[in-house]
VONUKOL-354452 format. One line per 5 residues: for each residue x, y, z negated of N, C-alpha, C. Coordinates in steps of 0.2 Angstrom, whole numbers, plus 5000, padded with zeros to 4 digits. Atoms other than C-alpha are relative to their C-alpha. Layout:
% residues N
X:Y:Z:X:Y:Z:X:Y:Z ~ ...
END
This chain:
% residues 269
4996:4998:5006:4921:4930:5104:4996:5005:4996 ~ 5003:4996:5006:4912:4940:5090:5005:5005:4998 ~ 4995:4995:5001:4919:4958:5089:4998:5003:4994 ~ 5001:4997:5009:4919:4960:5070:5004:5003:4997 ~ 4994:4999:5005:4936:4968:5066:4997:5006:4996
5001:4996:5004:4935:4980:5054:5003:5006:5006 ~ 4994:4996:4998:4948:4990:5064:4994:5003:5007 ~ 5002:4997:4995:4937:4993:5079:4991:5003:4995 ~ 5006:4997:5004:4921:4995:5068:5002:5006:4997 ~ 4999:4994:5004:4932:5009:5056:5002:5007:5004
4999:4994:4994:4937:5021:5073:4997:5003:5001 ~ 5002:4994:4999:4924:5031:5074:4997:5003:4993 ~ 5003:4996:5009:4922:5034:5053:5006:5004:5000 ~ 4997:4993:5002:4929:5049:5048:5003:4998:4993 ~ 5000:4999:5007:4941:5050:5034:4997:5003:4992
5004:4998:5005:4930:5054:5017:5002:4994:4995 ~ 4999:5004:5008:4935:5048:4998:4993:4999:4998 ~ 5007:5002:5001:4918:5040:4994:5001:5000:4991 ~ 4996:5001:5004:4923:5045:4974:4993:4996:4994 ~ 5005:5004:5005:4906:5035:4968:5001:4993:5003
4999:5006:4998:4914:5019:4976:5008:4998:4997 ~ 4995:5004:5001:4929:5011:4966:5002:4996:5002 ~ 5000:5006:4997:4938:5000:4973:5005:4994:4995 ~ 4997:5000:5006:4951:4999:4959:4997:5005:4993 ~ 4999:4997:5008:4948:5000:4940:5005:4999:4997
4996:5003:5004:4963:5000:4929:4997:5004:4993 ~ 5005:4997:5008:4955:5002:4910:5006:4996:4994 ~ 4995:5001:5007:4969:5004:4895:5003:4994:5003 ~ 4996:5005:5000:4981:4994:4902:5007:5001:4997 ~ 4994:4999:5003:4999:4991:4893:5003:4991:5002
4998:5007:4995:5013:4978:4900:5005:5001:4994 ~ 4995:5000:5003:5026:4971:4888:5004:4996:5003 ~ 4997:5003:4998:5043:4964:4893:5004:4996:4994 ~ 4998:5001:5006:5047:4954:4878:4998:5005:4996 ~ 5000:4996:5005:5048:4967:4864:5000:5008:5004
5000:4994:4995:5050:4982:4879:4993:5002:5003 ~ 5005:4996:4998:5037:4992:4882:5000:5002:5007 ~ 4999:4998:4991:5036:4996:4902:4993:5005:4999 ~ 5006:4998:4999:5018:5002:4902:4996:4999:4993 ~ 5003:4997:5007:5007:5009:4888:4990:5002:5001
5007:5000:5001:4987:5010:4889:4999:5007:5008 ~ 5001:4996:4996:4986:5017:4907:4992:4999:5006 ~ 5005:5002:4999:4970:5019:4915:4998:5006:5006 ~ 5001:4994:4995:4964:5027:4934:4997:4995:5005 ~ 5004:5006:4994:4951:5022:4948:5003:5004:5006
4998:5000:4991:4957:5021:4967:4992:4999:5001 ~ 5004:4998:4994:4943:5028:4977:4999:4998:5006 ~ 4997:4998:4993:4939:5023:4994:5004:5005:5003 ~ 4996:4994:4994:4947:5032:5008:5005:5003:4997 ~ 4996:4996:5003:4957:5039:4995:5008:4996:5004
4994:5003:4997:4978:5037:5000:5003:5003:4992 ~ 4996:4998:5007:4986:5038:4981:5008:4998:5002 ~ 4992:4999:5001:5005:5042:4980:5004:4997:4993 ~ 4996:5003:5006:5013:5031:4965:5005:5004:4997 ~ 4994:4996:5001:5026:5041:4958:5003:4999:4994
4998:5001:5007:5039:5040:4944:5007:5000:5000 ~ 4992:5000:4998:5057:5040:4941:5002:4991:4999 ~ 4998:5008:5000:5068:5021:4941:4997:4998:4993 ~ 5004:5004:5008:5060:5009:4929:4995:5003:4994 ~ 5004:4998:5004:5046:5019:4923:4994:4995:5000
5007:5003:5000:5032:5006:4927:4997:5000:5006 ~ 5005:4998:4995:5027:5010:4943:5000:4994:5005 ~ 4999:5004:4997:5031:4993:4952:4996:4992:4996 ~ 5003:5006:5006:5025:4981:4937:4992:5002:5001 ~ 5005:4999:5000:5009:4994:4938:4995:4996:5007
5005:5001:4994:5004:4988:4956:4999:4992:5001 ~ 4998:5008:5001:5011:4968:4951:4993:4999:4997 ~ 5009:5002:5005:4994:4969:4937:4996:5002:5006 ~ 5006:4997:4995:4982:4978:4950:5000:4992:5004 ~ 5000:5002:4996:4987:4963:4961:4999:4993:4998
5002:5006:5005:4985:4950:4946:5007:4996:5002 ~ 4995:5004:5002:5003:4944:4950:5004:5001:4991 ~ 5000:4999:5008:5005:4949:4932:4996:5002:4995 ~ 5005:4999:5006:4995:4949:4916:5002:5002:4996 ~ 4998:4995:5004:4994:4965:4906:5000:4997:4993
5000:5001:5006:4997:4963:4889:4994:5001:4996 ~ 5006:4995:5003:4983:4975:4885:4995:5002:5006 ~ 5004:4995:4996:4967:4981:4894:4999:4995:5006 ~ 5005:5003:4995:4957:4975:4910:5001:5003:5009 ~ 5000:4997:4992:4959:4977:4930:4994:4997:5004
5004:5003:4997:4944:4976:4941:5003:5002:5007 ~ 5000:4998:4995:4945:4975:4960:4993:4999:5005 ~ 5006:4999:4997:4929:4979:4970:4994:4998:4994 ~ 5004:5000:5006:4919:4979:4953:5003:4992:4998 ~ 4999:5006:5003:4926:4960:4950:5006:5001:4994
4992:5002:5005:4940:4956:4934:5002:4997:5005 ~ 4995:5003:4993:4956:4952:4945:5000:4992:4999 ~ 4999:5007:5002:4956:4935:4935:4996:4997:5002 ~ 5007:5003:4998:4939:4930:4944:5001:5003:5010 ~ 5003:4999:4994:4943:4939:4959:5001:4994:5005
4999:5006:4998:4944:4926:4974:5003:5003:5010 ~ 5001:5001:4993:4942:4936:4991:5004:5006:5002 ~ 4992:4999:5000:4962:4940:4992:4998:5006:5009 ~ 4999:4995:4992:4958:4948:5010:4997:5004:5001 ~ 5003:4993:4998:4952:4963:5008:5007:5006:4996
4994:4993:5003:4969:4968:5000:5006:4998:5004 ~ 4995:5002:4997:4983:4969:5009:5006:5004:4994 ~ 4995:4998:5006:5000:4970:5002:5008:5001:5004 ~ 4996:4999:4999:5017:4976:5007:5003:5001:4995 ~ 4994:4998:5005:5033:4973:4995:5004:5001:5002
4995:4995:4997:5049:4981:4996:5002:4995:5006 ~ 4998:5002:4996:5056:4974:5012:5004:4995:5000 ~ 4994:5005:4999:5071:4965:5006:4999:4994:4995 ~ 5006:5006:5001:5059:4954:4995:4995:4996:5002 ~ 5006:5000:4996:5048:4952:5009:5000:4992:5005
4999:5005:4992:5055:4941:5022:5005:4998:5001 ~ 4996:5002:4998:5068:4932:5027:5003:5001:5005 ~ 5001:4997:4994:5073:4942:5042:5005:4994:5007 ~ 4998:5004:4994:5085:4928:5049:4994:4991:5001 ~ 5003:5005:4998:5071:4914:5050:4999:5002:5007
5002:5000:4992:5068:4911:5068:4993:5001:5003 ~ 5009:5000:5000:5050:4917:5069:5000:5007:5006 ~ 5001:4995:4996:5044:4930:5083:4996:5004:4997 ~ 5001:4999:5002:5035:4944:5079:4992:4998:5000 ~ 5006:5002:5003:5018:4939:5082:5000:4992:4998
4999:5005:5004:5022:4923:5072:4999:5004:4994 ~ 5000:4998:5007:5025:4932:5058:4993:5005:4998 ~ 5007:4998:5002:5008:4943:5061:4996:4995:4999 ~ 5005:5005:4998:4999:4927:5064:5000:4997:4994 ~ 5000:5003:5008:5004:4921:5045:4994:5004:4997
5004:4996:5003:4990:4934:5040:4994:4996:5002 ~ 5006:5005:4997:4978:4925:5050:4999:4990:4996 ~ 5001:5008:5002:4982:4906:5043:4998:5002:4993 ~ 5003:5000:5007:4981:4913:5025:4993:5002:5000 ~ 5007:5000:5001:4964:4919:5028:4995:4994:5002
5004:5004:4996:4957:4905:5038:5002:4993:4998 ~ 4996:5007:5002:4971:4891:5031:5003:4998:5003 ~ 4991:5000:4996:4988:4884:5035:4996:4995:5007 ~ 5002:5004:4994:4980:4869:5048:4995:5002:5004 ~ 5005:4999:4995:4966:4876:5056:5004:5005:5005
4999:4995:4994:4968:4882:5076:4997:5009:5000 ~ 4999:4993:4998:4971:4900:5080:4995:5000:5004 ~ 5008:4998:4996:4952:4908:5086:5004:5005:5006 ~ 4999:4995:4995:4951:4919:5101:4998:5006:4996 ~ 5003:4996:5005:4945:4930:5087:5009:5004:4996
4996:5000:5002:4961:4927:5079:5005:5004:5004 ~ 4994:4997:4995:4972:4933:5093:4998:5008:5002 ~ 5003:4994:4998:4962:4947:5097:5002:5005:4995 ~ 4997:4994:5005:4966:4955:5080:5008:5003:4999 ~ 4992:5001:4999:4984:4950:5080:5002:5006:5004
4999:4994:4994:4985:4961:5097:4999:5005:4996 ~ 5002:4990:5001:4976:4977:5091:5003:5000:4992 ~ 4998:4997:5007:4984:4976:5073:5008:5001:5002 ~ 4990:4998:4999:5002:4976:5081:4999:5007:5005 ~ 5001:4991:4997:4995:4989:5094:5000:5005:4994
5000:4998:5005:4990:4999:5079:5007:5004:5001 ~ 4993:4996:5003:5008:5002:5073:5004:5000:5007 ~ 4993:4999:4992:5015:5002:5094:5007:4995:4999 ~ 4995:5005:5000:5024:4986:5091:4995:4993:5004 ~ 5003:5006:4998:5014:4974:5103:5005:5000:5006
4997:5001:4993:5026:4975:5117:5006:4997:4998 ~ 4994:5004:5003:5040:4968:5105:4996:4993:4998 ~ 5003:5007:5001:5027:4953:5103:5006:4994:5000 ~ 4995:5006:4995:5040:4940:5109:5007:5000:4996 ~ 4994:5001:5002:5053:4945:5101:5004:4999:4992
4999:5003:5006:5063:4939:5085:5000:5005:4994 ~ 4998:4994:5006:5061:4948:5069:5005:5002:4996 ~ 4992:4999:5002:5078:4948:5063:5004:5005:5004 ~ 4998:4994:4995:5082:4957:5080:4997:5006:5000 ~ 5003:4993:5001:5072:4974:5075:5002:5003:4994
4999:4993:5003:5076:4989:5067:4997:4998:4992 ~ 5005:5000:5006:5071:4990:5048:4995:5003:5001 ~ 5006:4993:5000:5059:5004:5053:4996:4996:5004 ~ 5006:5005:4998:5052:4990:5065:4997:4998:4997 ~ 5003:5005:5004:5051:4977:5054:4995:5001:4994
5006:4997:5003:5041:4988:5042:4994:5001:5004 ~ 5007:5002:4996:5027:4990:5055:4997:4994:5001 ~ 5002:5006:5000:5028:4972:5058:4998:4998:4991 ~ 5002:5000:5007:5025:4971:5039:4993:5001:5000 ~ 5009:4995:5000:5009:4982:5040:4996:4998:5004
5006:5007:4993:5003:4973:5057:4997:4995:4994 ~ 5001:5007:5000:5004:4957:5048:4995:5003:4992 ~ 5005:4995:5007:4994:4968:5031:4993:5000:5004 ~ 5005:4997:4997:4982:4974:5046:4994:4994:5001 ~ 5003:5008:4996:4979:4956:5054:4996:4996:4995
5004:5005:5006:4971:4949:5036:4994:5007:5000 ~ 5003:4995:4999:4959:4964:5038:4998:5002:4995 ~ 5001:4999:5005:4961:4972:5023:4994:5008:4999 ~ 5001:4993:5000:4951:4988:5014:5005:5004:4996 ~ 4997:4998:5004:4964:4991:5004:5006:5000:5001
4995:5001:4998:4983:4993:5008:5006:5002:4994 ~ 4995:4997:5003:4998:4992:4995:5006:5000:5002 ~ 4993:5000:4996:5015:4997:5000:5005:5001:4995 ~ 4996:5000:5006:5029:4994:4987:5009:5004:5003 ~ 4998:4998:4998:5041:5007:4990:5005:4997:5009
4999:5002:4992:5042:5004:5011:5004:5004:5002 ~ 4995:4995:4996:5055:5018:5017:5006:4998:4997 ~ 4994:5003:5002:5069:5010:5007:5004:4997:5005 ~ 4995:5003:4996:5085:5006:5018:4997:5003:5007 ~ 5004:4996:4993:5073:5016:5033:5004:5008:5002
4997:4993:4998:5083:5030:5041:4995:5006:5001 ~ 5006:4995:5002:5074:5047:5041:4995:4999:5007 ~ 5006:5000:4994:5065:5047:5060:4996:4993:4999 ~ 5005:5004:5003:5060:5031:5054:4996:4999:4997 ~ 5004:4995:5003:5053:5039:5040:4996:5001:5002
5008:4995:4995:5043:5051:5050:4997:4998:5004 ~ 5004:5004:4996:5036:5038:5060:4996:4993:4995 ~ 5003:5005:5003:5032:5027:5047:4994:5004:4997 ~ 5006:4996:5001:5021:5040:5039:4995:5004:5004 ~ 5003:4998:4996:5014:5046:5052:4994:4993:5001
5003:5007:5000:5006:5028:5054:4997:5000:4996 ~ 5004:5001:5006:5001:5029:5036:4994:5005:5002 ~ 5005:4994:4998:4992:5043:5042:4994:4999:5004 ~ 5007:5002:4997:4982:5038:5055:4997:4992:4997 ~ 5002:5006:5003:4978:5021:5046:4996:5001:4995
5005:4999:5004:4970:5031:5032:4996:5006:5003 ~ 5005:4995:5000:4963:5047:5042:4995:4995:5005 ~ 5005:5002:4996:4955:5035:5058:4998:4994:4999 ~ 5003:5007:5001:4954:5018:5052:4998:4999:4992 ~ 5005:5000:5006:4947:5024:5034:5003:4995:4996
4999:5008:5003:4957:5010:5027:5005:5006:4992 ~ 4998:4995:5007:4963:5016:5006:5008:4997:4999 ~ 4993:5001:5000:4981:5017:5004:5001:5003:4994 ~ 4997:4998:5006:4990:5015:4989:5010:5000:4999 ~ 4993:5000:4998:5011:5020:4992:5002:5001:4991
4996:5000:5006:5024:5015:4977:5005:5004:5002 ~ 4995:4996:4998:5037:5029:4978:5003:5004:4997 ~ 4999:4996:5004:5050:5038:4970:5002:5006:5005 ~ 4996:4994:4995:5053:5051:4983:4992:5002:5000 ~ 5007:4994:5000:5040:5066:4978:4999:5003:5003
5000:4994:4996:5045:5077:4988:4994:5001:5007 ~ 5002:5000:4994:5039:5070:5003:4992:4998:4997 ~ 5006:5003:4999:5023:5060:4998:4995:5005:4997 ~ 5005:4994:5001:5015:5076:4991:4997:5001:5007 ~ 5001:4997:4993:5015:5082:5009:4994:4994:5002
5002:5005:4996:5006:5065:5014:4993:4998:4998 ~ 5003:5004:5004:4996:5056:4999:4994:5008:4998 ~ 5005:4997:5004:4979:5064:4993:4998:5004:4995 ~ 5000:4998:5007:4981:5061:4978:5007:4996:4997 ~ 4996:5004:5003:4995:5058:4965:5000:4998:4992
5000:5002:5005:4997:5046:4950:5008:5000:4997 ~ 4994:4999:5002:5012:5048:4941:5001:4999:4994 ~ 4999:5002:5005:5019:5037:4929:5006:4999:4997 ~ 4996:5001:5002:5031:5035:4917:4998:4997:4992 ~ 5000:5005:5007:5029:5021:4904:4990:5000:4997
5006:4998:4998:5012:5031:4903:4998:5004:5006 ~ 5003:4998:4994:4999:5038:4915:5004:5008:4998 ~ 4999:4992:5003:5008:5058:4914:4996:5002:5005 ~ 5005:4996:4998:4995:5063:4927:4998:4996:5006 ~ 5007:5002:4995:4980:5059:4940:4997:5005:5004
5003:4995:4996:4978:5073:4953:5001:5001:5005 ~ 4999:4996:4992:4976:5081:4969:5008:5001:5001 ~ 4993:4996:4995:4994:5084:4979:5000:5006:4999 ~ 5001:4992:5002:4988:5103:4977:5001:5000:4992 ~ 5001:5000:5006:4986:5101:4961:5007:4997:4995
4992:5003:5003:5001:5091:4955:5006:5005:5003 ~ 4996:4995:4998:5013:5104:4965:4998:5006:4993 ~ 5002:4994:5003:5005:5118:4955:5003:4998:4992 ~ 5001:5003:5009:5006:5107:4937:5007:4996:5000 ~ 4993:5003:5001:5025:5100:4943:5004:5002:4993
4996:4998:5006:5033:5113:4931:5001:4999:4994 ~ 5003:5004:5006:5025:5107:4917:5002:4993:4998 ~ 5001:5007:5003:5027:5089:4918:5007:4999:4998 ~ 4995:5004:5001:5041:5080:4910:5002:4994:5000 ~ 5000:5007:5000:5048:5065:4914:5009:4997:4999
4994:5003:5004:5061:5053:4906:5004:5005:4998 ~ 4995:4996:5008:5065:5069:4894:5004:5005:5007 ~ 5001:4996:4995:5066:5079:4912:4996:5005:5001 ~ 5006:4995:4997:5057:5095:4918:5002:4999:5007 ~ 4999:5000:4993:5052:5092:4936:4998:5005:5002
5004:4995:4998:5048:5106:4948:5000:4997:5009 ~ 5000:5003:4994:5043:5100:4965:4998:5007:5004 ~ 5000:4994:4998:5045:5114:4980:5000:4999:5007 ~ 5001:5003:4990:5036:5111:4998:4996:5007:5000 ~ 5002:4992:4999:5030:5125:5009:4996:4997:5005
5001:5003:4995:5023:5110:5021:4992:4995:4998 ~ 5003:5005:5001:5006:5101:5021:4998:4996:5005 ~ 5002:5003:4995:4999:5088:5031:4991:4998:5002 ~ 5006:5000:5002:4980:5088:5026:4996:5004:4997
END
């Protein structure tokens, strides 16, 4: 078996934002819904290794923004490249891995086990007919170890926790061996130790397996403590900065005709 995963190759690279490597350009992008403006000329590059924080209040753009990134939807205005390619040419879907909100995700009473539903990440990259490699199973394994859900292998996804079945999510994200990882608002409907085990996860995914996360979330409070950097939109880009940085320039910022002020005494990086 040919040990090529990304996952055992990136363990002993050290987290480091390589900021002369893009892996995302958004360049003047604007998203119309009919005659509705959602998004307006926004434009920011994702970094390797970077872990960017989405942030925004309800229906400011910030879900539509990751739908264009992802070429499920075409911007009105403006251009998106992924790994230097336009999205509308890109072809090699597996370097991106993708989490949507949960209850859009899955249909938790099909009868599928969990590594059934990681092993879907493996056909889409390889094809729905072709047999399962030793290769294949190999990964399947360590991308569920990963998130400490390999001993619920067997068992049915419907029967697990939401907090589970979000790692089984990110497994089955890991299993297509992505470099890039989006997550469209993932703690939704998640109890808080949930939470704090779900982030925790995110954490060692981008400080020991170097892999660039991009989190959609309207909860600030916490992803400052977590995320790198944050992006912060509302119809437009209101800001592109460090976590240090965006805490300090909260005061300041306005959003939907609001003054926010964010207030942590906690960080985690």
């Amino acid at each position: 078996m040919e040990n090529n995963s990304y996952i055992q190759k990136n363990l002993k690279t050290s987290n480091r934002v390589d900021h002369s490597k893009n892996i995302i350009e958004v360049n003047n992008v604007s998203f119309n819904y009919g005659d509705e403006e959602v998004l307006k000329d926004i434009t920011l590059n994702i970094h390797m290794g970077d872990y960017l924080g989405i942030v925004g209040p309800n229906g400011a753009g910030k879900t539509t923004l990751l739908k264009i990134i992802l070429g499920l939807l075409n911007p009105s205005h403006g251009s998106i490249k992924l790994f230097g390619q336009d999205v509308k040419k890109f072809k090699d879907w597996s370097r991106v891995g993708y989490v949507p909100q949960k209850a859009t995700n899955f249909d938790v009473n099909f009868p599928a086990t969990v590594r059934e539903v990681v092993a879907m990440a493996r056909f889409a990259k390889r094809g729905l007919f072709r047999f399962a490699t030793k290769e294949d199973d190999a990964i399947i394994e360590i991308s569920l170890k990963h998130v400490d859900m390999w001993g619920y292998k067997d068992r049915l996804i419907g029967d697990l926790s939401s907090g589970q079945q979000q790692r089984i999510f990110i497994a089955r994200a890991l299993a297509g061996q992505p470099e890039i990882i989006f997550l469209d608002e993932p703690t939704t409907g998640v109890d808080q130790n949930a939470q704090n085990e779900f982030y925790n996860l995110l954490r060692k995914l981008n400080k020991e397996l170097n892999l660039t996360l991009v989190l959609v979330t309207h909860d600030i409070d916490r992803i400052i403590k977590e995320a790198m950097h944050i992006a912060c939109v509302d119809r437009i880009l209101v800001c592109h900065t460090s976590s240090e940085e965006f805490i300090k320039q909260s005061e300041f910022l306005n959003i939907s005709g609001q003054n926010i002020k964010v207030i942590t005494h906690h960080h985690n990086h």
